[in-house]
N, C-alpha and C positions, 0 to 999 in steps of 0.2 A: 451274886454280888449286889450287893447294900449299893444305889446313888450317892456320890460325895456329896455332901454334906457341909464342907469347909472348903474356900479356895482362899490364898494368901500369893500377894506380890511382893520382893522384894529388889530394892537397889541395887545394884550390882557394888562392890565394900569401896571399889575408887571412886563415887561419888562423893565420899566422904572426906578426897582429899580435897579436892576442889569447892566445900562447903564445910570449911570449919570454924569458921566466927560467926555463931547467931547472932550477935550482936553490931554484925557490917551492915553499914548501907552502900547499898550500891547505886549509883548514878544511872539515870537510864540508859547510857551508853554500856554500862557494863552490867546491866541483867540483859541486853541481848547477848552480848559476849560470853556470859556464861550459860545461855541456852544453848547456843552453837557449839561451844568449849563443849558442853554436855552430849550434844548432837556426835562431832568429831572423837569424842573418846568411849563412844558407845559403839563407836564401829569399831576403830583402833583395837580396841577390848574384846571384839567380837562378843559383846554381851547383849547388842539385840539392834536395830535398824538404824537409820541414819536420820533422826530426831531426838532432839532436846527442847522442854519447857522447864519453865520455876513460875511458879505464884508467888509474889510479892505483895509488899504493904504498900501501896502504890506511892505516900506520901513521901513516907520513910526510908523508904528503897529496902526496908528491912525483909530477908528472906522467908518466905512461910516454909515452902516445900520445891524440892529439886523435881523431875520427870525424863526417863528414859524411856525410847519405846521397849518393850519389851513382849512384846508379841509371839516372836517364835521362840523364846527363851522359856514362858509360862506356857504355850500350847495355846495362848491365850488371846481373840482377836480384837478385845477391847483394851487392851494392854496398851496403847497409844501411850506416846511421853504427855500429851497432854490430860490424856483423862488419869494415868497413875499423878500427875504434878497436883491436879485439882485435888485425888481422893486424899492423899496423904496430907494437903491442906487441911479438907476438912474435918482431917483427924486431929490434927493438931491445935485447930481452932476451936474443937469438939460441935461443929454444926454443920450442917449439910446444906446452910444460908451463908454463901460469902459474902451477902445485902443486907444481913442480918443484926453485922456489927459496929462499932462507931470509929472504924476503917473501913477506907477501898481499897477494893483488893485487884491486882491485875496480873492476868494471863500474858508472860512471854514465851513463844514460841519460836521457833528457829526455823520454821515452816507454815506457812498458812491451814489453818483444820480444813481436816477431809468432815465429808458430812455428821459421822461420827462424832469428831469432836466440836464441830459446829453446833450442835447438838447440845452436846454440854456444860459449852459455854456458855450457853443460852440460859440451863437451866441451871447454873452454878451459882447464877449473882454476881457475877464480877462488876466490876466498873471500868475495866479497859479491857481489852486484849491487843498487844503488841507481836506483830507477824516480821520474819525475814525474809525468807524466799517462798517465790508463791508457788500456788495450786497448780500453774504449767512446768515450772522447775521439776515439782515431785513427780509427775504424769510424763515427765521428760526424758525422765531412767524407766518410766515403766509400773508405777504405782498406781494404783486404781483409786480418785479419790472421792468416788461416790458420785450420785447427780446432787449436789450443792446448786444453789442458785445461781446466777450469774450477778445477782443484787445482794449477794448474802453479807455484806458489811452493812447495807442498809436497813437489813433485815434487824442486824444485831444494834447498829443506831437508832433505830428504834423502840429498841426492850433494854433502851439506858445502856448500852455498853458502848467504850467509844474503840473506832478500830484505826491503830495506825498501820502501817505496813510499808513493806520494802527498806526497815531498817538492817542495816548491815546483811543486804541481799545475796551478796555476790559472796560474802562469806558462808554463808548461810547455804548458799548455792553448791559452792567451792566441797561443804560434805556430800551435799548428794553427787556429785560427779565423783566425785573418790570412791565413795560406796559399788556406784555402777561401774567405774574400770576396776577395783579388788575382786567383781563379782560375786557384790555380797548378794540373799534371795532378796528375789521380789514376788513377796509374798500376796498376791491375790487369790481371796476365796472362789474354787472353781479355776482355776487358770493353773497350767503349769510354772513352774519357776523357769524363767527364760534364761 
């Protein structure tokens, strides 16, 4: 057997109800709202973990790209909502520089990034990333979120990205405790599903 050669992610087809005006802006309040919304109906769906992101036009509020996790759906551990939200971005902006263009662009997440997507953030180019519920939230049902800094917003404040967080928390919060009483996995590499 030939190594593959081609891997492809796709959205689960109800994100598309929840994102059908390209042309909405959304107010800051309501791109965390629809990270979350995205977060809670990803599990709902049973179509992959209890996070949701979207890359926005920061100014504009206008949508780039939706993100679900999708992790154990694709077999796939980099499948994060945050890094499918960033790649499908920078499909559709056709660049692999979110710094690149004459917008900024910002990361909402509905959970603060595990090291992974700390990572990516990094290297995306954003000019904000907007967090809901934090790193002890996730680690709270049992997620493994990598050794991250304990300064890693500073980290990212200083390679120009600005980081808000604990926006609509408790919401935020409110999927991953749903997740852990439905007893959806918690998927740590090496670790069994508790």
């Amino acid at each position: 057997m030939n190594p593959p050669r081609r891997f492809s992610l796709e959205l689960p087809a109800w994100v598309d109800e929840l994102c059908v005006d390209p042309e909405r802006s959304y107010a800051p309040e309501e791109r965390m709202a629809l990270a979350v919304e995205l977060s809670a109906r990803n599990v709902r769906a049973g179509s992959g973990g209890p996070f949701g992101a979207a890359v926005f036009e920061q100014q504009s509020g206008r949508l780039i790209a939706p993100g679900v996790n999708l992790v154990v759906s694709s077999n796939c551990t980099l499948a994060h909502a945050e890094v499918v939200a960033l790649m499908l971005a920078q499909q559709a902006l056709g660049t692999w520089d979110l710094g690149s263009r004459e917008h900024d662009y910002e990361l909402v997440a509905s959970t603060e990034p595990c090291v992974q997507c700390f990572g990516a953030v990094h290297w995306a180019g954003l000019a904000g990333l907007v967090c809901g519920a934090r790193d002890e939230d996730a680690r709270a049902i049992g997620f493994d979120e990598g050794p991250k800094r304990d300064d890693w917003p500073a980290c990212l404040e200083a390679s120009g990205v600005t980081v808000t967080r604990d926006v609509q928390r408790e919401a935020a919060r409110a999927v991953l405790l749903a997740y852990q009483a439905d007893g959806g996995p918690i998927y740590n590499a090496g670790h069994d599903d508790d």
